[in-house]
NUMI-912011 format. One record per atom (N, C-alpha, C): residue number from 1; atom name; x, y, z. Coordinates in Angstrom, 2 decimals. Example, Ala and Ser with C-alpha at 12.3 -4.5 7.8 and 13.67 -1.06 7.14 Angstrom:
> 1, N, 13.19, -5.69, 7.80
> 1, CA, 12.30, -4.50, 7.80
> 1, C, 13.20, -3.30, 7.80
> 2, N, 12.85, -2.25, 7.08
> 2, CA, 13.67, -1.06, 7.14
> 2, C, 12.90, 0.03, 7.87
This chain:
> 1, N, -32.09, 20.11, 18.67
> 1, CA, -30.92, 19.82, 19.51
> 1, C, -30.68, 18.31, 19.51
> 2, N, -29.50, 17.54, 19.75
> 2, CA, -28.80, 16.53, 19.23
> 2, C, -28.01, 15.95, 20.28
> 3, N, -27.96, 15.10, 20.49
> 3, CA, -27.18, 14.35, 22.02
> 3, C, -25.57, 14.44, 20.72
> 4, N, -24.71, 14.69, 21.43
> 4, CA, -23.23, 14.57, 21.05
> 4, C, -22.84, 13.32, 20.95
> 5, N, -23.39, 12.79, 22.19
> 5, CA, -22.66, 11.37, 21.66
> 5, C, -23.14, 10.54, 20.67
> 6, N, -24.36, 10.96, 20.32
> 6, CA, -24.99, 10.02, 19.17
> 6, C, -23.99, 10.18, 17.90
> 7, N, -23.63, 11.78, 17.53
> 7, CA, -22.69, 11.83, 16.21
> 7, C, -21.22, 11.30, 16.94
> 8, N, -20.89, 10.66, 17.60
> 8, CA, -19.57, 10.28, 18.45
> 8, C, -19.91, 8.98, 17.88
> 9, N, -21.14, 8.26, 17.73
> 9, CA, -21.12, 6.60, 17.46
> 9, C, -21.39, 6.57, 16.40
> 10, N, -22.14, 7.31, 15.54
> 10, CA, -22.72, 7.42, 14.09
> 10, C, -20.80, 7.73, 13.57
> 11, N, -20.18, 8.43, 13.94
> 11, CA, -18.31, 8.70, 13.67
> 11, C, -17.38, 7.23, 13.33
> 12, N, -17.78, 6.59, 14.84
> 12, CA, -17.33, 5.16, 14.67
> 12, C, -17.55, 3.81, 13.68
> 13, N, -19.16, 4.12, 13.46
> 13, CA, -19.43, 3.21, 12.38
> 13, C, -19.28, 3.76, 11.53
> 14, N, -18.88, 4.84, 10.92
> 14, CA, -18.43, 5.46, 9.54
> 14, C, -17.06, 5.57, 9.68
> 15, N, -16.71, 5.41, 10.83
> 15, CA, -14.86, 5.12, 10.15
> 15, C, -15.01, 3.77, 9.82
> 16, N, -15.71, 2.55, 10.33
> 16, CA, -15.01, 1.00, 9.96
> 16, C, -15.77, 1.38, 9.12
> 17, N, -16.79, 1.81, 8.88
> 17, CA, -17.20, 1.06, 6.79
> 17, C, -16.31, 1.94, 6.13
> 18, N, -15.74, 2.93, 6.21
> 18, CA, -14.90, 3.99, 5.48
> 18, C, -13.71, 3.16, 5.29
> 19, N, -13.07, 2.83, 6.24
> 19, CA, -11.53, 1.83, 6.70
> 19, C, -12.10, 0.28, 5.88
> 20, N, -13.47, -0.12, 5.76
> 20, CA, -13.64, -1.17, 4.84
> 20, C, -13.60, -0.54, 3.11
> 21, N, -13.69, 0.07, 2.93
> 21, CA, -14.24, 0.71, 1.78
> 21, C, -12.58, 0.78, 1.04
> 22, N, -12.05, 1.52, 2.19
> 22, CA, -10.00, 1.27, 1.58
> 22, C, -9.70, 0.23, 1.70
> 23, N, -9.82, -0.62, 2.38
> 23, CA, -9.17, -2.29, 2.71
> 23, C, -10.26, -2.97, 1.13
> 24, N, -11.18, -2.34, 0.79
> 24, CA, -11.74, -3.72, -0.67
> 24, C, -12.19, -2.62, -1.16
> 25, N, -11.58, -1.23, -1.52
> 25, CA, -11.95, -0.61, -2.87
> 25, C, -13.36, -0.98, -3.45
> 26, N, -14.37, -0.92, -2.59
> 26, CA, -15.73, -1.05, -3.04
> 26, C, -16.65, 0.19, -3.30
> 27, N, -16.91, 0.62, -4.16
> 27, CA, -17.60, 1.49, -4.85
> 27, C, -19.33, 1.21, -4.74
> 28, N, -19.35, 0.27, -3.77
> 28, CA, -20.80, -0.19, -3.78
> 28, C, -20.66, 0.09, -2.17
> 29, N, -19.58, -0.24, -1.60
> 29, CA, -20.31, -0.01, -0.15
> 29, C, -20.38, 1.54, 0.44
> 30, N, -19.01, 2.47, -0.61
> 30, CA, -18.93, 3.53, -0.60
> 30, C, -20.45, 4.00, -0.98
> 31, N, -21.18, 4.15, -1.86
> 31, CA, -22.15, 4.34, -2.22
> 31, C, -23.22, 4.12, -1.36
> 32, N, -23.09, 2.71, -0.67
> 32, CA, -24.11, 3.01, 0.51
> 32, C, -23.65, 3.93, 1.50
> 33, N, -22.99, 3.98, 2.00
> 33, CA, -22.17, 5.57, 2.77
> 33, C, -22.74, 6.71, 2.16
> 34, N, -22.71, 7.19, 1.18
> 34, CA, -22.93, 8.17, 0.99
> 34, C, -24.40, 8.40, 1.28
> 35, N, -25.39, 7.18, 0.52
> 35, CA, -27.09, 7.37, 0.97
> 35, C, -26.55, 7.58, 2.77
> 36, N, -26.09, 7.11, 3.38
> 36, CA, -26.16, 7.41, 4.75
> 36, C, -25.80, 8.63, 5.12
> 37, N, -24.93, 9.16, 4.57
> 37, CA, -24.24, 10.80, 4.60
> 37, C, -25.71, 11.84, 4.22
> 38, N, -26.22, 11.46, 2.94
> 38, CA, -27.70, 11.48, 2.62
> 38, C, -28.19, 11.98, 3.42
> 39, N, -28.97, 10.96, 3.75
> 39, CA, -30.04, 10.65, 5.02
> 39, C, -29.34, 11.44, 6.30
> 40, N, -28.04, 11.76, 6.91
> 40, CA, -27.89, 12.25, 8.55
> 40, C, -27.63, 13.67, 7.76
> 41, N, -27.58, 14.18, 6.46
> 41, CA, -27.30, 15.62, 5.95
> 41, C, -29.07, 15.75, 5.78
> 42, N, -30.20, 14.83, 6.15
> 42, CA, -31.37, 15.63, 6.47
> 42, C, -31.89, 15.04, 7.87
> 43, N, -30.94, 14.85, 8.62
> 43, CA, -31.69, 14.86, 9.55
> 43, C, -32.26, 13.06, 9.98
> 44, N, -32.14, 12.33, 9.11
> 44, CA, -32.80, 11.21, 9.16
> 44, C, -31.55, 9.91, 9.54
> 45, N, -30.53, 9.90, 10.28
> 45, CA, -29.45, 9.46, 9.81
> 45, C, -29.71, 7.77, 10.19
> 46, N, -29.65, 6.69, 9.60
> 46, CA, -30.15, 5.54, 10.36
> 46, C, -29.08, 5.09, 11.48
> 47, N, -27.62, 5.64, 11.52
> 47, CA, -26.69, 5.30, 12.54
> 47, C, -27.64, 6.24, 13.84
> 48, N, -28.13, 7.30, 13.62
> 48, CA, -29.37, 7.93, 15.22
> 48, C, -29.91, 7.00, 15.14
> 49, N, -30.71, 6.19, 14.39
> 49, CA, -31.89, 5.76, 15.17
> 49, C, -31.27, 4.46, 15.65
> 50, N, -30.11, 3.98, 15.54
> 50, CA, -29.41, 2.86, 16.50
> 50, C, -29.41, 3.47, 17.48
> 51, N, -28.49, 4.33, 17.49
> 51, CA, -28.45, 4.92, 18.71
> 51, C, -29.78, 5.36, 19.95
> 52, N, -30.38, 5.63, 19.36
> 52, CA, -31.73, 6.05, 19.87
> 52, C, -31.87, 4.96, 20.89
> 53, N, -31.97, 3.75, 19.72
> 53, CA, -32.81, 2.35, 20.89
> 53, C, -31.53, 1.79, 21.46
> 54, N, -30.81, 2.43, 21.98
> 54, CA, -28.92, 2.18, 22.76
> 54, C, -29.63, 2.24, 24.26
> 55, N, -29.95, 1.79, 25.12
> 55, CA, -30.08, 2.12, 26.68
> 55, C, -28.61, 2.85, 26.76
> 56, N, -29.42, 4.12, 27.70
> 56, CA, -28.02, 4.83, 27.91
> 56, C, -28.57, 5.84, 29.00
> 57, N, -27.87, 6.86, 29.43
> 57, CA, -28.54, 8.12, 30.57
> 57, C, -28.55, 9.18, 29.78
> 58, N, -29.27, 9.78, 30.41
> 58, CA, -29.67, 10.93, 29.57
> 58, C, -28.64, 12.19, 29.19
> 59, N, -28.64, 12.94, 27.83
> 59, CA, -27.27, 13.72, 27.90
> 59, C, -27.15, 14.34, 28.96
> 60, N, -26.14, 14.94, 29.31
> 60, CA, -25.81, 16.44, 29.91
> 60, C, -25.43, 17.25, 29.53
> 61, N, -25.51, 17.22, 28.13
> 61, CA, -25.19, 18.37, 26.64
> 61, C, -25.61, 18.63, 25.47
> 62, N, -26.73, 19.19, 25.13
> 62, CA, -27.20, 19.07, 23.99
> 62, C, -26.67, 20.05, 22.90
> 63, N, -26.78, 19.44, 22.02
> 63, CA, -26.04, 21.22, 20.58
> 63, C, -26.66, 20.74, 19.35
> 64, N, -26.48, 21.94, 18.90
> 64, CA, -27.18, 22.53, 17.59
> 64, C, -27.28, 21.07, 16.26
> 65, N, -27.98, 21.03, 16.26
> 65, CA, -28.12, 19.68, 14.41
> 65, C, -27.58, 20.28, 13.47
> 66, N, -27.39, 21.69, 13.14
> 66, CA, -27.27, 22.31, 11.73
> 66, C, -26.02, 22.08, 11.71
> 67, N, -24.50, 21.96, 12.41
> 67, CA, -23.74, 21.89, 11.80
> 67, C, -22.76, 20.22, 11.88
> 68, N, -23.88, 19.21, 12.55
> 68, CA, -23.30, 17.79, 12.16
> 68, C, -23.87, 17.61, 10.83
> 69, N, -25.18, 18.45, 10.69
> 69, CA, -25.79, 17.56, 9.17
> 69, C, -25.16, 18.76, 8.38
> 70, N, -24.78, 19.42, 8.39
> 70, CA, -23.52, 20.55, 7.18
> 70, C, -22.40, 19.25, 7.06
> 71, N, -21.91, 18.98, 8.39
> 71, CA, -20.89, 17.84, 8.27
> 71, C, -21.30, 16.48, 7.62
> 72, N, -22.11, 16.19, 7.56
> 72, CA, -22.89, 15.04, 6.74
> 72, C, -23.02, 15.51, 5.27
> 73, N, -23.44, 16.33, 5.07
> 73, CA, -23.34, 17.08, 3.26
> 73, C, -21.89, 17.12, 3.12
> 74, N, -20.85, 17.56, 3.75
> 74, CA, -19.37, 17.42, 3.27
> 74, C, -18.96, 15.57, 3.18
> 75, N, -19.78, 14.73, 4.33
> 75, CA, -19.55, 13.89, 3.97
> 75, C, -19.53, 13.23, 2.70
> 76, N, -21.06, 13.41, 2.23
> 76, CA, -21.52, 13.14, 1.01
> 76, C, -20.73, 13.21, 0.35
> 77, N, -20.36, 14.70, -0.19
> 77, CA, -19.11, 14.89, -1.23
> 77, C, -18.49, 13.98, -1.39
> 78, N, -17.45, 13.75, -0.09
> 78, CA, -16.41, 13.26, -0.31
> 78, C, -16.75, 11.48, -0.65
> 79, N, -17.84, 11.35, -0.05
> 79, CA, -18.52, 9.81, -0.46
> 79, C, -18.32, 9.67, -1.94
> 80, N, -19.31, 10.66, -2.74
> 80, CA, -19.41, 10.62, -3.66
> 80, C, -18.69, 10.44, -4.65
> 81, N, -17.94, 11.54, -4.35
> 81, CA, -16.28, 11.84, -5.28
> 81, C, -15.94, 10.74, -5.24
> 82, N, -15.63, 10.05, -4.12
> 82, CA, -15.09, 8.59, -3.79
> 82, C, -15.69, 7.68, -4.65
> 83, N, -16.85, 7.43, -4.73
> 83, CA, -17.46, 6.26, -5.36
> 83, C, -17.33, 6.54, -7.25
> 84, N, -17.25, 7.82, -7.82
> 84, CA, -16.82, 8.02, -9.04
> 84, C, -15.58, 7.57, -9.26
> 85, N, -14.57, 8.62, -8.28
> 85, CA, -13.27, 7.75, -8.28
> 85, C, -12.75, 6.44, -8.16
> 86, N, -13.59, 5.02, -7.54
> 86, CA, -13.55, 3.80, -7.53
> 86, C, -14.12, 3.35, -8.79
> 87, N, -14.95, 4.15, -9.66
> 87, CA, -15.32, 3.47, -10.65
> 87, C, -14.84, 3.93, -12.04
> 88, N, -13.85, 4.82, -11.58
> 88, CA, -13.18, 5.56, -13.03
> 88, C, -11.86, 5.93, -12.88
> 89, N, -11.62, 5.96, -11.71
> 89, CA, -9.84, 6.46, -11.07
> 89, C, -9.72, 5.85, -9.69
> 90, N, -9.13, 5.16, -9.81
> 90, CA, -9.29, 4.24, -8.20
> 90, C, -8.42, 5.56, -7.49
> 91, N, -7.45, 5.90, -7.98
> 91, CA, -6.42, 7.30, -6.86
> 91, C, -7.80, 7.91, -6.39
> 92, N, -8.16, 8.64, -7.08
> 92, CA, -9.51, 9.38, -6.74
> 92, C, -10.20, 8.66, -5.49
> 93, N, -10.73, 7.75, -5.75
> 93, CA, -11.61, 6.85, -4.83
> 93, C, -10.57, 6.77, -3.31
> 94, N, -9.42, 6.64, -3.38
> 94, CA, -9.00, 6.12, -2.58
> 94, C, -8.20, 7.74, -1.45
> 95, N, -8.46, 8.63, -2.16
> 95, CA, -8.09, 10.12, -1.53
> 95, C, -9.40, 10.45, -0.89
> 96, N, -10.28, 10.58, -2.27
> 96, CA, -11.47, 11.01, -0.99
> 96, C, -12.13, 10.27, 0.18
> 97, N, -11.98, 8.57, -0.07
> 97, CA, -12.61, 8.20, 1.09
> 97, C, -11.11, 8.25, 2.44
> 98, N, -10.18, 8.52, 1.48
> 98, CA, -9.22, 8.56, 3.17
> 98, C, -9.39, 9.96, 3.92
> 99, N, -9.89, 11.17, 2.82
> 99, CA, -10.37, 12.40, 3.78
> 99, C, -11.42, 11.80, 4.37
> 100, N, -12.53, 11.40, 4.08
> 100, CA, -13.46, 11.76, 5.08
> 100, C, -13.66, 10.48, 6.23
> 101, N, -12.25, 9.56, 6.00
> 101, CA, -12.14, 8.44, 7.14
> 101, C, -11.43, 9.22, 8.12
> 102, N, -10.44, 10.10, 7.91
> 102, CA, -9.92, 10.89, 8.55
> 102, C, -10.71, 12.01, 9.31
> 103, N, -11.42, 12.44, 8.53
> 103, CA, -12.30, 13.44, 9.34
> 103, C, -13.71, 12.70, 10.35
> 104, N, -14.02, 11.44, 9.90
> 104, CA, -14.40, 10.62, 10.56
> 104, C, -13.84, 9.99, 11.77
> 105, N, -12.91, 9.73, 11.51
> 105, CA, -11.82, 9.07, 13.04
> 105, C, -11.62, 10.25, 13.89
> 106, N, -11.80, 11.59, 13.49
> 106, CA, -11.34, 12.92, 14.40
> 106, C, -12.51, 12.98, 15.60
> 107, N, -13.72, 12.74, 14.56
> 107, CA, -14.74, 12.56, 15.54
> 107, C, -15.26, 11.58, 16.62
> 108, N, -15.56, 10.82, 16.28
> 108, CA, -15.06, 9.66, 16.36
> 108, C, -13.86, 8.72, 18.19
> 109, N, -12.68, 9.37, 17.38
> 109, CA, -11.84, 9.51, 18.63
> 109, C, -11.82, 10.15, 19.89
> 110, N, -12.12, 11.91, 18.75
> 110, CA, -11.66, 13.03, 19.64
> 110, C, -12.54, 14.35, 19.93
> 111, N, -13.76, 13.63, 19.45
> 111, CA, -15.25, 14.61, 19.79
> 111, C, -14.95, 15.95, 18.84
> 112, N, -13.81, 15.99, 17.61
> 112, CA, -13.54, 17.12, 16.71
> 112, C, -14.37, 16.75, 15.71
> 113, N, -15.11, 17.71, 15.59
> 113, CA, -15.65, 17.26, 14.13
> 113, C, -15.49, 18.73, 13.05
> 114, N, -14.77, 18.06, 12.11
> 114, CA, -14.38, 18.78, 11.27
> 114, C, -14.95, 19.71, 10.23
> 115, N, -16.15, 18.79, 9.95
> 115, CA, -17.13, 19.37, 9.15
> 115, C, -18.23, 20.46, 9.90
> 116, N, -18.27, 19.76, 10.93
> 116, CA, -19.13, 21.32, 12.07
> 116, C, -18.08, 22.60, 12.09
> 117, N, -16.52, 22.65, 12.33
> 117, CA, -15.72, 23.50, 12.61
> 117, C, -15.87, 23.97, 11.22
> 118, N, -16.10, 23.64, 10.16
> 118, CA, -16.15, 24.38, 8.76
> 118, C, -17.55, 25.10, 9.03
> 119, N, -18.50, 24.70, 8.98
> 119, CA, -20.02, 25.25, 9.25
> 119, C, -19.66, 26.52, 10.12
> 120, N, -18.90, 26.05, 11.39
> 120, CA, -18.84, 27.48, 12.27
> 120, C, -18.12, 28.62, 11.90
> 121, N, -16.90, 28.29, 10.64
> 121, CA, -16.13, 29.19, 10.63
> 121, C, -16.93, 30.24, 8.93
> 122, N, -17.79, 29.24, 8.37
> 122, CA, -18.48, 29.81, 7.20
> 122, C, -19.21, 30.74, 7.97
> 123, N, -20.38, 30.29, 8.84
> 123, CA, -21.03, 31.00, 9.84
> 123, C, -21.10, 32.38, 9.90
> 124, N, -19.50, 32.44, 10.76
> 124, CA, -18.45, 33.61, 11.24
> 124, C, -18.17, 34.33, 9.98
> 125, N, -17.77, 33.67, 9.39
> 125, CA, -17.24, 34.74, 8.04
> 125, C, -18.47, 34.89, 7.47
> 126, N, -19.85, 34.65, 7.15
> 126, CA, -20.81, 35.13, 6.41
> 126, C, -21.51, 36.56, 7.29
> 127, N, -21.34, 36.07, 8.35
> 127, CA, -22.19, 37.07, 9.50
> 127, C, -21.35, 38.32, 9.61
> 128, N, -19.79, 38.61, 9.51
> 128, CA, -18.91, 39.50, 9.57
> 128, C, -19.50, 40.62, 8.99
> 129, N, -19.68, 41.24, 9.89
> 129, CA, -19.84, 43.10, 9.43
> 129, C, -21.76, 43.05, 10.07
> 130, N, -22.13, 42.33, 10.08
> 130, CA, -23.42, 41.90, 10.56
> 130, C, -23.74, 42.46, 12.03
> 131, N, -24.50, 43.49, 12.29
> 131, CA, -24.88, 44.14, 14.13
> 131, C, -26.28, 43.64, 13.95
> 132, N, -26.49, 42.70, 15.18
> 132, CA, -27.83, 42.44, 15.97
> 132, C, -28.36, 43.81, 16.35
């Protein structure tokens, strides 16, 4: 289980390096993004362990890890894609990192996270026809 607001601040610093990444087309900082997408798609994300040493009160909501770090593996992708596309098709580079700045700012802003709502709806549709 996972304090919410931690993926709410880990959101914020991945929209400005995302929003840096379009403002200087860098394929190197994209790339470090993605090791970070990496690392919070197992669990290890180094934007938590800022958070961690954040003085703060304790949640009043805890939820599930499996589908921010599903959302961290979609990150990746789109990291990835991104950083090929900066180094071989800048269009490329510059679509995928605006999806996942976008799906970054959702969170971010508006506590939506896009990549968990995919996890839940795969979920749902894998489990369909499924009796406990």
């Amino acid at each position: 289980m996972i304090d919410p607001r931690g993926q709410r601040f880990a959101a914020w610093i991945t929209a400005a390096v995302l929003a840096a990444v379009l403002l200087t087309q860098s394929a190197t900082l994209l790339a470090l993004q993605a090791v970070v997408f990496a690392l919070g798609a197992t669990g290890r994300s180094p934007y938590a362990a800022i958070w961690k040493r954040i003085p703060k009160s304790p949640p009043t909501l805890l939820e599930d890890r499996r589908p921010p770090q599903f959302a961290q593996a979609v990150g990746l992708t789109f990291a990835v894609l991104g950083t090929i596309g900066y180094l071989t098709y800048t269009p490329l580079g510059i679509v995928a990192t605006a999806f996942a700045l976008a799906a970054a700012f959702l969170n971010a802003a508006f506590g939506f996270c896009l990549g968990c709502e995919i996890y839940l709806l795969l979920k749902r549709t894998t489990n369909k026809g499924v009796t406990a």
